[in-house]
C-alpha positions in Angstrom: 0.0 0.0 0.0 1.4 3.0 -1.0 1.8 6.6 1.1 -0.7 7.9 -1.2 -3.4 5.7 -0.8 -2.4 5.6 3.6 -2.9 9.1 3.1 -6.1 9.7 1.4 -7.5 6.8 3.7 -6.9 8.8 6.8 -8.0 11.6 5.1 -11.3 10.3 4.4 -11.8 9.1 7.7 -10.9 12.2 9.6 -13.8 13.8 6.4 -16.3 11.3 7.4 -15.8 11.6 11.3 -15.8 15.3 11.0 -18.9 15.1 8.7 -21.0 13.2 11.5 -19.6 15.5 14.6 -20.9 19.0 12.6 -17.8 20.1 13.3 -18.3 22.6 10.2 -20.6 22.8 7.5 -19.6 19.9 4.6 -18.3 22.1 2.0 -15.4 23.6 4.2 -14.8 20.3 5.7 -14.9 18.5 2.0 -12.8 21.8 0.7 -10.1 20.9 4.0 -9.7 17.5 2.5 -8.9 18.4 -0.9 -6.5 21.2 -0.2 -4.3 18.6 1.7 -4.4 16.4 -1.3 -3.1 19.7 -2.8 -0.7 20.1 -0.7 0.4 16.2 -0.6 0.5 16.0 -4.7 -2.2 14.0 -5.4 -3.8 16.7 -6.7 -2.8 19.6 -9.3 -4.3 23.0 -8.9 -6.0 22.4 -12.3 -7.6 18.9 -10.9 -8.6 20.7 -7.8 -10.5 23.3 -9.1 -12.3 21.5 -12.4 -15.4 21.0 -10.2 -16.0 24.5 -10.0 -16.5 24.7 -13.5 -18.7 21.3 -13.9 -21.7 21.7 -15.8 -23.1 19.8 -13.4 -22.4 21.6 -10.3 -23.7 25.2 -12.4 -26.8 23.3 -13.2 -27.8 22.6 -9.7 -26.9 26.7 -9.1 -29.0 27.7 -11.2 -31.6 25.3 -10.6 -31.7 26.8 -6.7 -32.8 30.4 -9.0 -35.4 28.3 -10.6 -37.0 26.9 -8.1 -36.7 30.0 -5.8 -38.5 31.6 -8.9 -41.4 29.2 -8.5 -41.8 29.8 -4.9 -42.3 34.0 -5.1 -44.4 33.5 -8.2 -46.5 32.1 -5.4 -47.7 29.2 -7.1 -46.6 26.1 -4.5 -48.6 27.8 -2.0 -51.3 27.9 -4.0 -50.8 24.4 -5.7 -50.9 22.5 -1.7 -53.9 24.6 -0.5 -56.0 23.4 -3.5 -55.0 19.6 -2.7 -55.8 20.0 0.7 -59.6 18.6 1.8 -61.9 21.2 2.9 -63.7 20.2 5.6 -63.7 16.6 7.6 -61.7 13.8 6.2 -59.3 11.0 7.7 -55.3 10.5 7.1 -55.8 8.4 4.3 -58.2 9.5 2.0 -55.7 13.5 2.6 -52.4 11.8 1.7 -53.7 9.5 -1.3 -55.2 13.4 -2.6 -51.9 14.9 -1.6 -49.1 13.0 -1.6 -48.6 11.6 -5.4 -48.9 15.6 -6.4 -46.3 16.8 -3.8 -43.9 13.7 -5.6 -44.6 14.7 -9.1 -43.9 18.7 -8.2 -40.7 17.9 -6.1 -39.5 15.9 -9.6 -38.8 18.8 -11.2 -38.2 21.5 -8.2 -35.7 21.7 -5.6 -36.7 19.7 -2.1 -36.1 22.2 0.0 -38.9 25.0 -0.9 -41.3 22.9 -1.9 -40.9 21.5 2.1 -40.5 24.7 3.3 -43.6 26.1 1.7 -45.5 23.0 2.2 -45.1 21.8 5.9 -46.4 25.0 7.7 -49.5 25.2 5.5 -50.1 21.3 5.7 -49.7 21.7 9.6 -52.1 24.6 10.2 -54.7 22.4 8.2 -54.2 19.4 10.1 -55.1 21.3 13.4 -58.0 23.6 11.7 -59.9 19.3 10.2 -58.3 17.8 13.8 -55.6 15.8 12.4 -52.2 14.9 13.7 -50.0 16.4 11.8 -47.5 14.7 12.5 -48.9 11.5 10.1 -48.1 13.8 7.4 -44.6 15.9 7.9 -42.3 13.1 7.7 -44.5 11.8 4.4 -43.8 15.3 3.2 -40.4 14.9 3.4 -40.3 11.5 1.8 -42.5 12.2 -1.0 -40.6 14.8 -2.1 -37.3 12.7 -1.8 -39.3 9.8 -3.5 -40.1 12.5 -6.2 -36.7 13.6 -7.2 -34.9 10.5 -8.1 -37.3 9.8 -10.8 -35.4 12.6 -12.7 -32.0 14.4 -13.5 -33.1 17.6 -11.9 -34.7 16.3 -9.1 -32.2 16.3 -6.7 -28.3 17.6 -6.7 -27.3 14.1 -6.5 -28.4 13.0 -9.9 -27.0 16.4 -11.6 -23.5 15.5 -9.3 -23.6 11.7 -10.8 -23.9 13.1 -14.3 -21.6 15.5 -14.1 -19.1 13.0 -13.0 -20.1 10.9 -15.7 -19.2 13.4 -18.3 -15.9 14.0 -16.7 -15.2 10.0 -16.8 -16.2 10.6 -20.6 -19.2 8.2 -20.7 -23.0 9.7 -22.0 -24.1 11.2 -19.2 -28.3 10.0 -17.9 -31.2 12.1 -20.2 -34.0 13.7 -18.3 -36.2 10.8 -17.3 -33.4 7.7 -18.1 -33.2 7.2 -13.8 -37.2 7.5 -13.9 -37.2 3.8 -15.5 -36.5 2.5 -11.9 -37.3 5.7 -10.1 -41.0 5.4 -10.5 -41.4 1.8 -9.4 -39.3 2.8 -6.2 -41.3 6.3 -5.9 -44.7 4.2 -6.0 -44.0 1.3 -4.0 -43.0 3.8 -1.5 -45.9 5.9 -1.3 -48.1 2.8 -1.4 -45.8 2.3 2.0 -46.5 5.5 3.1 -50.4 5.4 2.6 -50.8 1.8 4.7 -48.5 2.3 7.4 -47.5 5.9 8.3 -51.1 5.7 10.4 -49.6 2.8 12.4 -46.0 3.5 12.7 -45.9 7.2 12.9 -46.6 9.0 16.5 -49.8 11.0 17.2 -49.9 14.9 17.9 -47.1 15.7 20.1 -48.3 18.8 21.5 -45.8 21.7 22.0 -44.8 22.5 25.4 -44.2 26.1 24.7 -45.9 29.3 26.0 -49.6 30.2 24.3 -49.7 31.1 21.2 -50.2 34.8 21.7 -49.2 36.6 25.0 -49.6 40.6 25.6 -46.1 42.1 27.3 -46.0 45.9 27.6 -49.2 46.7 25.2 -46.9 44.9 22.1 -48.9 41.6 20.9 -46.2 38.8 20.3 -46.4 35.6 18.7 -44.9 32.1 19.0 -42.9 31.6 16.2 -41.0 28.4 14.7 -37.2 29.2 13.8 -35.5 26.3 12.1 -32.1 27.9 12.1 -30.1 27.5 8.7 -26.3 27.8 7.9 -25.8 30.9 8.2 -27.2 31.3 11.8 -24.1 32.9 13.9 -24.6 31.4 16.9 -24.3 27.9 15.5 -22.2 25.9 18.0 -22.7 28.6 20.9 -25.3 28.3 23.7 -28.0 31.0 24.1 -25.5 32.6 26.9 -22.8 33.0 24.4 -25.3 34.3 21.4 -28.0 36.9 22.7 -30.6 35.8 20.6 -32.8 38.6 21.9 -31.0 41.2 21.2 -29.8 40.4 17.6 -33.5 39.4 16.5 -35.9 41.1 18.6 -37.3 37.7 20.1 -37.2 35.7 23.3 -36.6 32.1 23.0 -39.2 29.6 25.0 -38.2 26.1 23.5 -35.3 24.3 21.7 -35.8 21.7 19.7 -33.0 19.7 19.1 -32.0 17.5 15.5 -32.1 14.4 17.6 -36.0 15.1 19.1 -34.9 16.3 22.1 -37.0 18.9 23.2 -35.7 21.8 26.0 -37.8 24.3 27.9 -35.5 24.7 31.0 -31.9 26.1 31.3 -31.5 27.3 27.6 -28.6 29.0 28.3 -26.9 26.3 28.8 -28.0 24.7 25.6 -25.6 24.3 22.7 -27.2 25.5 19.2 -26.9 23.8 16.0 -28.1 23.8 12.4 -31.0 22.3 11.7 -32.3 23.0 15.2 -35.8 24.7 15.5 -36.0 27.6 18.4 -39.9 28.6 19.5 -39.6 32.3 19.9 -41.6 35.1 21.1 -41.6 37.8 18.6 -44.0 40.7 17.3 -45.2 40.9 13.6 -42.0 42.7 12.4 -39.9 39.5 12.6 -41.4 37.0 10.2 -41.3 39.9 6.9 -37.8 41.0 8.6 -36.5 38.0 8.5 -38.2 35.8 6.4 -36.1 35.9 3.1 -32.9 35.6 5.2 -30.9 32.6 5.0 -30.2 32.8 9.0 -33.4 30.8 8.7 -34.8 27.4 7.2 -38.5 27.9 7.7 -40.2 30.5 9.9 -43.7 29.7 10.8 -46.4 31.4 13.0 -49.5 29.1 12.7 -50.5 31.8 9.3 -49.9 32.3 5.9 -46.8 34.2 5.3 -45.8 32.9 1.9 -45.7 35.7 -1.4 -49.4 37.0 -2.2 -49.6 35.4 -5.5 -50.2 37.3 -8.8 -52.0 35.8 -11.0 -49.6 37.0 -14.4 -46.8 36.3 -12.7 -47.8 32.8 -11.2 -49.1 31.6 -14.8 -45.9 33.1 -16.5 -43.1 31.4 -14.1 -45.0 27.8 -14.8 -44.8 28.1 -18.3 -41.2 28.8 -18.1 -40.9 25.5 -15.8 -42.7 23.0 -18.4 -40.6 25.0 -21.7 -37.6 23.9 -19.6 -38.5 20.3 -18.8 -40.1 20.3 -22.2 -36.9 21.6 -23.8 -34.5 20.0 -22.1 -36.2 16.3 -22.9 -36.7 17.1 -26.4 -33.1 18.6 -26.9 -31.9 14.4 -26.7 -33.8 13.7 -29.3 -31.4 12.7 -32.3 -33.8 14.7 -34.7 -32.9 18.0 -32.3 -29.0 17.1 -32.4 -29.5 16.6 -36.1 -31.2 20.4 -36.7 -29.3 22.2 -34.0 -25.4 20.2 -34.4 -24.0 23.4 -33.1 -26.1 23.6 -29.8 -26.2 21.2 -27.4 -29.7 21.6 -26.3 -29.4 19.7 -23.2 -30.7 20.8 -19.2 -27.8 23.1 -18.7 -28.8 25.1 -22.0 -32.6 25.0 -20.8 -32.1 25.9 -16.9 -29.6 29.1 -18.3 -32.3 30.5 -20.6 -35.0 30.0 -17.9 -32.4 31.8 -14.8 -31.8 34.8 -17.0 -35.9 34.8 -18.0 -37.0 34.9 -14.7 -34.5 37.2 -13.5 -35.2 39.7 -16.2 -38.9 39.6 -15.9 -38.3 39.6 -12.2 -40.0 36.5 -11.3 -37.1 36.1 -8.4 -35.6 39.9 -7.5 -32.2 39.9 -9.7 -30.3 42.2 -7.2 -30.5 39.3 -4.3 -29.3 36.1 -6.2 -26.9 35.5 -4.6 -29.2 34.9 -1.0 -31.0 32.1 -3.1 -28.1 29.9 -4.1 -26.8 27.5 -1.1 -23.4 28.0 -1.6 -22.3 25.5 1.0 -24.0 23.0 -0.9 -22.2 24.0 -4.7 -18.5 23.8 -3.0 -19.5 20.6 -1.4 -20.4 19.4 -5.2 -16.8 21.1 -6.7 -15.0 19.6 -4.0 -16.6 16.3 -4.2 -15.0 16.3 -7.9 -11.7 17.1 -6.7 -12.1 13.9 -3.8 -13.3 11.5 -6.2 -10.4 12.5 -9.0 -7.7 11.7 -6.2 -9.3 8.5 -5.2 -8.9 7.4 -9.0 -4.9 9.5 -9.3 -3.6 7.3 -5.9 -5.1 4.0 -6.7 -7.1 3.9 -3.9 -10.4 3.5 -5.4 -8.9 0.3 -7.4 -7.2 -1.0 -4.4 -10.8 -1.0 -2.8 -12.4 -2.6 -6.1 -10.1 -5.1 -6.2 -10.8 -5.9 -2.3 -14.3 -6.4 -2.6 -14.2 -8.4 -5.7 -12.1 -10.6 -4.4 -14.5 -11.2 -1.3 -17.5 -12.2 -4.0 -15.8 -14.1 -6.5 -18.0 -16.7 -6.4 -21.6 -13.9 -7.1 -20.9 -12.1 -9.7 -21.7 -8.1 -10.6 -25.1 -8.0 -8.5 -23.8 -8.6 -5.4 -21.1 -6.3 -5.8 -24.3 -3.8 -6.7 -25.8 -4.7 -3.4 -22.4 -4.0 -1.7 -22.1 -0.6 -3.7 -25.7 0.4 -2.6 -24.9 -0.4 1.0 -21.8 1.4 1.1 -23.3 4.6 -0.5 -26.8 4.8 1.1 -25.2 4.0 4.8 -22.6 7.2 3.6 -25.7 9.4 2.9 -27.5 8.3 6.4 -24.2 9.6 8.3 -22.9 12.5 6.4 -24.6 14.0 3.4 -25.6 12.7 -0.1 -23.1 14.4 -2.3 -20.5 13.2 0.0 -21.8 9.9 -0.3 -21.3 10.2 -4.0 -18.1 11.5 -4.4 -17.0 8.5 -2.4 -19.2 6.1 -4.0 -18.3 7.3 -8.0 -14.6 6.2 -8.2 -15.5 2.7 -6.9 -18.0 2.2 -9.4 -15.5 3.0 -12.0 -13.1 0.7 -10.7 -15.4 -2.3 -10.3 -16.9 -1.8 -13.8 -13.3 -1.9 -15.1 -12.0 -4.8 -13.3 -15.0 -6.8 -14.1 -15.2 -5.5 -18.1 -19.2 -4.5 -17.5 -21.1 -1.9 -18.5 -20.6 0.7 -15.7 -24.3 2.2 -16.3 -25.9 0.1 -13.7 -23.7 0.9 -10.8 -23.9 4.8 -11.8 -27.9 5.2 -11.5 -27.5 2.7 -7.9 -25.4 5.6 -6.7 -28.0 7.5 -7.5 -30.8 5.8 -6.0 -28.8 5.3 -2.5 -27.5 8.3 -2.4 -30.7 9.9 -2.3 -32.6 7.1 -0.4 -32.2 9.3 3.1 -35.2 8.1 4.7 -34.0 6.9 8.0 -32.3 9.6 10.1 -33.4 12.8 10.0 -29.7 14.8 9.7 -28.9 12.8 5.8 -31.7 15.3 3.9 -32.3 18.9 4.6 -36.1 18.6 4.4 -36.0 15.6 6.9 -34.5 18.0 9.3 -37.0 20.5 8.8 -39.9 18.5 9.1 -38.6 17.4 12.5 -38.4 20.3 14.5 -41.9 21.9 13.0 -43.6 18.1 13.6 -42.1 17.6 17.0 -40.1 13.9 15.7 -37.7 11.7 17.9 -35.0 10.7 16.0 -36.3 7.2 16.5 -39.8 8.0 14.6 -37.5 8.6 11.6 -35.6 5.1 12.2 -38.8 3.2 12.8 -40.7 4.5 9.7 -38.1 5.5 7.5 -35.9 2.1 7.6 -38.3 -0.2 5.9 -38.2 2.5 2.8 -34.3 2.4 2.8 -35.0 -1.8 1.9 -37.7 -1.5 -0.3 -35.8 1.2 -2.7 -32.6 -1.7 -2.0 -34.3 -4.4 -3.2 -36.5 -2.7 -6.3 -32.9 -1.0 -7.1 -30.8 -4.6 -7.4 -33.4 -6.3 -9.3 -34.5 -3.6 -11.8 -30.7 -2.1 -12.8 -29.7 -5.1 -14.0 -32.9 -5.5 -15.7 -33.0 -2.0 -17.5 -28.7 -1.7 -17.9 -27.9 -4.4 -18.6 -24.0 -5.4 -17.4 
């Protein structure tokens, strides 16, 4: 073994151990890695920064513009509230009306808003029909998860996977190529969803929190839900480090913590983190101050505080969706390479032209882009490039291909699809899915090779458990939101979320093969 590959091993393991203490947000911690591959020679200034400029990793920027286009046009907000039952109705009969629309939408949209719009307006109707609502957060979040890998767009992952896949110089995945297995697993589990998220999921866990509205010194103040975000600065302080009061306005009365724990006592003393969701006091300046700030997730306050929709505007960003999706699918067709042989008329051409349209006819406002781009989550994708480029430069990634093969000699390519899957989806569950990728891509390059297969199948399995973050609630963004605003233990995630991590493993292993052939 060589000093190299000793070297990007411990490496990787300080990344992943890092990763699952929070000790920073992924992209610094990936970035660390892959500046002391830099510095080591494994990597050449030109190989660290290529995945700055991957089509791939620009695609999912400007996709962030897109979908953050959708969501001032007002239409999500407008699109739940019509699938929402007036009047009495039981947990079923909602999510079978609900649930296969919120998948199709989150196909084509980034998670995050379309959770972030959604599970404040879904909870607010589950108390007005008396309904828990939590039988329908966690859903929220898994439908829309179930939703994206049935497309290229529909997560970061997929875009990361194809982008990795041009730079290996094989044809990267069309539009709706992963939705030939990522419909069978976004069915069977919503099917799981609709028979047993009534048995398995809790009932209404009440907040503990003061009343909803309290009068202090003749100014009416509300309880508010806070689900801090990145960009929070007293991440990693306690309440007596970071005066929450005085740099929003608003007292704390309840912290609720990623892993369900839930404090009303001693706050102080209580260390803050992202993803956690604070129960504040505030008065009606402090959800239009600080609702388009990336301090926060979601802010909530029991009413409706997304964009008043305009009608023009509403109709005009949708139709610039569909052209996209439209475009995009019918720039593969052979006939469109054939008429346009100078363009290539693929998603990155589609979601460019559709950024610059809505910013010109001010659909998202142009002079705040930058707030609407997760930044963290674009060098996490660039330096995942860099990662998996010095796995393939030391050797390491064949060392490990060559391992594992030689453990199933005797099985053949689908077990060493099982093992792949495994490998990738437990990496999701602990750190974060582009990680998991990055990690996962230069293995399936190596098996493929050693074993002289196609390495198609393998590619669209990273996919599928990379995004397959069902059962912990710190893998997906959306899972963490839904967690604080539904009042989860991290165990309600495990419980329900764990048979959904085996049923997209088993369709996965025995449709690949079937579909991509080795």
């Amino acid at each position: 073994m060589t000093f190299e590959i000793v070297f990007i091993l411990l490496s990787l393991l300080g990344m992943v151990i890092a990763l699952i203490m929070d000790k920073m947000r992924p992209g610094m911690i990936l970035f660390s890695v892959v500046v002391l591959f830099l510095c080591a020679g494994i990597l050449t200034p030109k190989e660290m920064l290529e995945g700055f400029s991957n089509k791939g990793m620009m695609t999912v920027a400007m996709l962030f513009l897109v979908s953050e286009g959708i969501r001032q046009s007002g239409a999500l907000g407008q699109v739940i509230k019509k699938l929402l039952p007036i009047g009495k109705t039981t947990v079923f009969k909602a999510q079978l009306r609900m649930l296969p629309a919120v998948s199709f939408i989150s196909a084509f949209l980034n998670n995050t808003p379309v959770v972030v719009i959604f599970a404040p307006i879904i909870k607010r109707w589950a108390q007005s029909v008396n309904l828990p609502a939590t039988k329908f957060l966690i859903p929220l979040s898994y439908v829309t998860i179930l939703g994206g890998i049935c497309t290229l767009i529909g997560t970061s992952t997929n875009l990361v996977v194809h982008g990795m896949i041009l730079e290996a110089g094989y044809e990267g995945f069309t539009m709706f190529e992963l939705g030939k297995v990522g419909i069978f697993i976004a069915i069977a589990g919503i099917i799981y969803i609709f028979f047993f998220s009534k048995r398995l999921l809790p009932d209404e866990r009440p907040d503990v929190a003061v009343p909803d509205e309290e009068v202090e010194e003749g100014t009416m103040l509300h309880r508010v839900e806070a689900v801090l975000g990145a960009r929070f600065p007293g991440i990693n302080k306690t309440l007596a480090q970071f005066n929450f009061k005085r740099h929003y306005g608003a007292e704390v009365k309840e912290i609720k913590k990623r892993n369900g724990q839930r404090f009303v006592n001693n706050l102080d003393e209580v260390v803050l983190r992202e993803g956690d969701t604070l129960v504040v006091m505030a008065d009606d300046s402090f959800i239009p101050t600080w609702g388009e700030s990336s301090v926060f997730v979601l802010l909530a306050n029991g009413t409706d505080t997304e964009p008043v929709p305009n009608k023009k505007k509403r109709w005009f960003a949708l139709v610039l969706l569909v052209l996209m999706i439209i475009g995009a699918t019918m720039g593969e067709l052979p006939a469109t390479k054939e008429a346009f042989p100078n363009i290539k008329l693929d998603m990155f051409f589609f979601v460019s032209v559709t950024t610059i349209l809505m910013a010109w006819t001010k659909i998202f406002p142009a002079r705040k882009y930058t707030k609407y781009i997760s930044w963290d989550i674009l060098i996490t994708i660039a330096c995942a490039f860099a990662i998996s480029k010095a796995m393939v430069n030391s050797g390491l990634a064949d060392e490990i291909a060559h391992y594992i093969i030689g453990l199933s000699d005797d099985y053949g390519p689908h077990v060493l699809l099982a093992i792949l899957f495994i490998i990738t989806n437990l990496f999701t569950e602990l750190i974060t899915n582009n990680a998991a990728a990055a990690l996962a891509f230069p293995l399936a390059l190596a098996l493929a090779a050693q074993l002289g297969v196609d390495p198609t199948p393998f590619f669209v399995v990273i996919c599928m458990a990379a995004s397959a973050s069902f059962s912990t609630p710190i893998g997906y963004q959306t899972n963490l939101i839904v967690q604080g605003i539904g009042n989860y233990k991290f165990t309600d995630f495990v419980r329900f979320g764990l048979p959904l991590n085996i049923i997209t493993f088993l369709i996965s292993i025995f449709l690949v093969p079937l579909i991509w052939p080795f």
